[in-house]
C-alpha angles and dihedrals in degrees: 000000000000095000141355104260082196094053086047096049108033092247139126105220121035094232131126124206104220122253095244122182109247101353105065095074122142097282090059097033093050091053102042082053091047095049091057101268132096113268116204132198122211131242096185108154082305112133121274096241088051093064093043085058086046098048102048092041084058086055085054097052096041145010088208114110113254123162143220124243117222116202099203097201085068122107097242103040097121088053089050098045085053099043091046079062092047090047093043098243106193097199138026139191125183141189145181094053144346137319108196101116091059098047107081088058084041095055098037079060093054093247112166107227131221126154125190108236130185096199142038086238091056094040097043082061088047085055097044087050091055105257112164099228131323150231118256098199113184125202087263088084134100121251127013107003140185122234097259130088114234086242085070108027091053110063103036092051077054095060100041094052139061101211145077112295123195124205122236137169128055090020111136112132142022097283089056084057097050087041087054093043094056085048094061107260118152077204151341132249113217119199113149100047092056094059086074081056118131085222100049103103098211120121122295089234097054091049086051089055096054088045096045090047117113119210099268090050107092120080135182121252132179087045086136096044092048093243092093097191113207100218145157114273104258137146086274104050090036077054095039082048100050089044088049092045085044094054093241112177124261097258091056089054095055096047097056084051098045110133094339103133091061077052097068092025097054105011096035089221094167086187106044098022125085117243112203105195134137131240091266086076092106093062098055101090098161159019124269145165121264087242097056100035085065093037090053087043095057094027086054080046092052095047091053087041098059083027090055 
């Protein structure tokens, strides 16, 4: 490793909790920080005041150090990058674009750095404006997602950069760790198998429906509108697909996806709704504590380091 992304942060596992839209709220967060790893809410396009409410409930629930994710194409990025200054937000990770105007107030408040990026190109920028390591992400993940695999995006962002990078995408047990670690990762990012957490407070239904996916049973959506979306098959992605193979026009496709993901997240509607998970889906067979998800995924680590 280049450096030690604990030593960096302050934590025990190196191991992120995803910024996922709707689902990393303060409960999950809390517990992923309290288990040893870095938990991240989510800004996603929610409401400013939403996230205040959501960062100072997770200060409540834990005095480890966990983050916020700010996606910049939202509306109210500029309001989230000041108020994670107000509310003392120690990290910070970002996507969908770049964050340079906002990294010399972020430094000057101490604010560890760290944008997700989905090319060298985009992750050699992160590096000149001054990020402090950044997040390879691959296609395998859940959610909005690049063109490259992680097995290729990793190890060439690790060559091109002199910071800290952190896997993500397709990660889901021990050997994805180990698999992230010979490719150069100073860590890895797990989304997908935190959603079959006890204390992810997404709808039973949704959870059933990552644990009951088989490997072949994510899809990309969003490919047309250049925001291509890795989700579970359902009625809506099998009717998203048809439009986008149709050539339907861009309005007709929002619509359809209009709040769809708060569908599957709050309702637990597993047809309409829209159910963001990885391909790592099929391996997820239960439901665990936080706690116990990250302590089987290093203790599986430890076992293929001393077996190699």
């Amino acid at each position: 490793m280049k450096k030690d992304i604990c030593s960096i942060l302050g934590i025990k596992y190196p191991i992120f909790q995803g910024g996922m839209a709707w689902v990393s709220e303060s409960t999950l967060v809390a517990a992923v920080s309290n288990a040893g790893g870095l938990g991240i809410i989510a800004g996603a396009n929610a409401p400013a005041n939403y996230i205040r409410e959501q960062i100072r409930k997770t200060k409540e629930l834990t005095d480890k150090p966990f983050g916020l994710n700010i996606m910049l194409l939202s509306e109210n990025a500029d309001e989230l990058a000041e108020m994670a200054i107000e509310e003392g937000v120690k990290v910070i990770t970002t996507g969908a674009g770049n964050p340079g105007k906002y990294m010399e107030k972020w430094k000057n408040a101490n604010i560890t750095v760290i944008p997700v990026v989905a090319s060298v190109a985009l992750a050699k920028r992160m590096e000149r404006c001054g990020a402090d390591a950044v997040i390879a992400e691959g296609c395998e993940s859940g959610g909005h997602v690049g063109k490259l695999t992680t097995m290729a995006l990793l190890p060439q962002v690790v060559d091109a950069v002199d910071i800290p990078v952190i896997g993500a995408g397709g990660i889901g047990d021990g050997r994805g760790i180990a698999a992230a670690f010979v490719l150069g990762a100073s860590g890895v990012q797990v989304g997908t198998r935190f959603l079959a957490s006890e204390e992810c407070q997404i709808h039973e239904n949704y959870k059933n429906a990552v644990i009951k996916s088989k490997d072949i049973d994510t899809v990309v959506t969003g490919r047309c509108t250049g925001h291509p979306v890795q989700v579970l098959k359902n009625k809506l992605a099998k009717e998203y697909l048809k439009l986008e193979n149709g050539n339907a026009d861009l309005e007709k496709l929002e619509e359809l996806g209009k709040g769809a993901l708060k569908k599957a997240v709050v309702d637990g509607d597993v047809d309409n709704g829209s159910l963001m998970a990885g391909q790592i889906s099929g391996m997820v067979k239960k439901i665990q504590s936080v706690k116990d998800i990250i302590e089987e995924m290093f203790n599986e680590y430890e076992d293929i380091k001393r077996n190699l």
